[in-house]
N, C-alpha and C positions, 0 to 999 in steps of 0.2 A: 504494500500500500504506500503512498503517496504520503510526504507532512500533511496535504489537507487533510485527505481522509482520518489518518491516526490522531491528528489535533481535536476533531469534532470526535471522533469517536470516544475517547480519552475525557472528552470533557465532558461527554452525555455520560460515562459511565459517574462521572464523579458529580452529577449532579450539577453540575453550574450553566449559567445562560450564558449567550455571549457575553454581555452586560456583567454581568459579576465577575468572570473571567478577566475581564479590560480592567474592571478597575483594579482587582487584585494584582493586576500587570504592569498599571499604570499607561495604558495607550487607549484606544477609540474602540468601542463595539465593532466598527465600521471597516477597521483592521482588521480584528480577529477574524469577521468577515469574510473579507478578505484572502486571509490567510487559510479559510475552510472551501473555499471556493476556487483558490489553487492560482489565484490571480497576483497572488504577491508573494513573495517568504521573510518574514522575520529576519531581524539581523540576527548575530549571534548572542549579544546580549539578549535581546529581547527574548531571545528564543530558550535559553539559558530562564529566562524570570519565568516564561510560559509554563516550562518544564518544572521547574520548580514550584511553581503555584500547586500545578496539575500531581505532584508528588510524584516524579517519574523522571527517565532523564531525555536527554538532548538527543541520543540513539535512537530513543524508542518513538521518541514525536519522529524523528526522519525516517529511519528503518522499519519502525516498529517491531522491533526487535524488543522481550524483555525478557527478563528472570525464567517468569511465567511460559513465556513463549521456549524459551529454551529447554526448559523442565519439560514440557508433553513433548517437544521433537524428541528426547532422549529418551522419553515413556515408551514411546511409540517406535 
């Protein structure tokens, strides 16, 4: 998956709106938007604050790669 997709995805799990997400980020609903829509990408700080909002890292909003993800390939 794409940063959009794993950024919206990630953040519906964690329950926040766009709107809450921004401010806890400190940038525009309008951005995260944005950034879910695949129309822009985050610098690296920003994306670094996203990640960290979001309790997760910088990997896993790009690759979506996590912990999680890596435990069931090795299950499996």
């Amino acid at each position: 998956m794409a940063l959009s997709e794993n950024l919206k995805q990630i953040r519906l799990e964690k329950g926040l709106t766009q709107e809450q997400l921004a401010e806890s980020v400190g940038i525009s609903r309008q951005a995260i938007s944005l950034y879910e829509m695949g129309i822009r990408l985050p610098d690296m700080i920003t994306g670094d604050r996203i990640a960290e909002t979001l309790e997760t890292t910088s990997r896993e909003l790009i690759r979506g790669e996590s912990s999680r993800t890596k435990q069931k390939n090795l299950e499996n």
